[in-house]
C-alpha positions as semicolon CSV with decimal commas, in nm:
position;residue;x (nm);y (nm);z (nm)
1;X;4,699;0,845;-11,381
2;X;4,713;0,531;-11,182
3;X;5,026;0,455;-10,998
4;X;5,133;0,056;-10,995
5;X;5,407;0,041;-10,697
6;X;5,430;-0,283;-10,777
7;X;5,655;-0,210;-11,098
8;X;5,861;0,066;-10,979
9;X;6,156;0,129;-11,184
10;X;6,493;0,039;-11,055
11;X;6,815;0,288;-11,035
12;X;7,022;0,287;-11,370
13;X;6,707;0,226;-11,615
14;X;6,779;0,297;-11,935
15;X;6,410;0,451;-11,994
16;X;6,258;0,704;-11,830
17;X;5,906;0,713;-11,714
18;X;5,721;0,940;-11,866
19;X;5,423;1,191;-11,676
20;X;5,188;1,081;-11,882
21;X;4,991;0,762;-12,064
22;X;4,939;0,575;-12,383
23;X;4,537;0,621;-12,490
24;X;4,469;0,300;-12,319
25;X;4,639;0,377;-11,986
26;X;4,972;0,206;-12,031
27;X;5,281;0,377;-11,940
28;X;5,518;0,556;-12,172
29;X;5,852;0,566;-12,153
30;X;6,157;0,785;-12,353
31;X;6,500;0,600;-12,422
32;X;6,737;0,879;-12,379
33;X;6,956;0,958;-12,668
34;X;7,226;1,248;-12,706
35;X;7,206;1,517;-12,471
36;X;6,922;1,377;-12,243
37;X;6,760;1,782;-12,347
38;X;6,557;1,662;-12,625
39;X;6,202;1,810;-12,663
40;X;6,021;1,506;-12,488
41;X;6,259;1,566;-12,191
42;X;6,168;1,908;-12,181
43;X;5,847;1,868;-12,252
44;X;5,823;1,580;-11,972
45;X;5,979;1,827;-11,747
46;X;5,768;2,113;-11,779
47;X;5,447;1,866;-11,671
48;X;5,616;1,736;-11,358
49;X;5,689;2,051;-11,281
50;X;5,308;2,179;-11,317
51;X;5,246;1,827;-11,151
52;X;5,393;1,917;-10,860
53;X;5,242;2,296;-10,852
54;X;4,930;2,135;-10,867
55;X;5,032;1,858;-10,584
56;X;5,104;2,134;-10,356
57;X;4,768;2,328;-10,428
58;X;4,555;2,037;-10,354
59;X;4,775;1,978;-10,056
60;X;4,648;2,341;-9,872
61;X;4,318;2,313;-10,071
62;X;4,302;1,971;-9,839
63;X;4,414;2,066;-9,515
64;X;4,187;2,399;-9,529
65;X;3,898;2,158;-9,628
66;X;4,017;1,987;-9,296
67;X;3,955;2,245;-9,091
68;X;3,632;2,377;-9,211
69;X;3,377;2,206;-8,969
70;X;3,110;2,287;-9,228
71;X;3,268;2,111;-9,503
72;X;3,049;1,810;-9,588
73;X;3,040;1,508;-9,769
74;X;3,067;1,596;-10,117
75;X;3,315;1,842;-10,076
76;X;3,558;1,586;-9,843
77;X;3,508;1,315;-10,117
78;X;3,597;1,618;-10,370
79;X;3,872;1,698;-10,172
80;X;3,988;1,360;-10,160
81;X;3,972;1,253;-10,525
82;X;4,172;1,556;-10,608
83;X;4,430;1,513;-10,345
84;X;4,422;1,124;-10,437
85;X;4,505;1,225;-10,808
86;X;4,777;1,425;-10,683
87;X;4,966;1,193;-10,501
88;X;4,935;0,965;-10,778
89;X;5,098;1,171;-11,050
90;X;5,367;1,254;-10,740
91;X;5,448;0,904;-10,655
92;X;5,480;0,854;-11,057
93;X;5,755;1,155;-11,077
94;X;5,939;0,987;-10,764
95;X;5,949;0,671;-10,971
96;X;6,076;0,841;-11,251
97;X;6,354;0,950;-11,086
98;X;6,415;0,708;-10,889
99;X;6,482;0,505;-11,249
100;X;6,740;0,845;-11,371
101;X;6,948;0,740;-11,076
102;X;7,276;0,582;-11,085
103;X;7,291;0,195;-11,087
104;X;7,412;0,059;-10,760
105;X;7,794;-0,076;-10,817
106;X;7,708;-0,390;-10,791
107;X;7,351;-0,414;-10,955
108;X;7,209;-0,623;-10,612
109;X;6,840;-0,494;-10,561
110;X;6,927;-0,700;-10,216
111;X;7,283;-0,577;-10,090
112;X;7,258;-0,307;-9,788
113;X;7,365;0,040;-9,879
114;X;7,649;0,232;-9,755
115;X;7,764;0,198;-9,411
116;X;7,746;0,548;-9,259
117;X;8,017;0,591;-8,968
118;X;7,889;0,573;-8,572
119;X;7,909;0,891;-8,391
120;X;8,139;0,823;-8,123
């Protein structure tokens, strides 16, 4: 799935961006309604989940291909797409829930977050 950083979703969203695509590579997205447990939640859920599995997989599969001073060309470029892919449908999930968090008070994309206290 391409991953557009461009339109990241913003905290407070009323949709939530789903882990997958339309047919013709749009985004989906699920307006919440009751619970927020419905069976596209769930069902949403269970793929980033797998998602992820398979994010950390490639991950390993990666660095060991890093390592391997016989790997060559193909399998680096192998490597790559898959590990590619993977970051992809991570930086989608991170988006996602970036969108399920709270709305800032104030609703200013701009304004500075919290001021943390100075160790004295």
């Amino acid at each position: 799935m391409p991953y557009d950083p461009d339109n990241a979703q913003q905290p407070g969203s009323p949709l939530r961006l789903l882990p997958w695509e339309t047919w013709d590579g749009r985004p989906c997205y699920l307006a919440a309604s009751g619970s927020g447990n419905g069976y596209l939640t769930r069902k949403a859920d269970r793929m980033e989940d797998q998602q992820m599995r398979n994010a950390a997989v490639a991950y390993t599969d990666a660095e060991t291909t890093l390592h391997n001073a016989a790997a060559g060309p193909l399998l680096l470029r192998l490597m790559l797409k898959r590990t590619t892919a993977a970051l992809g449908n991570t930086l989608r999930i991170a988006d996602s829930r970036l969108g399920r968090l709270p709305a800032p008070p104030d609703n200013d994309p701009d304004a500075e977050g919290p001021t943390l206290p100075t160790p004295h």
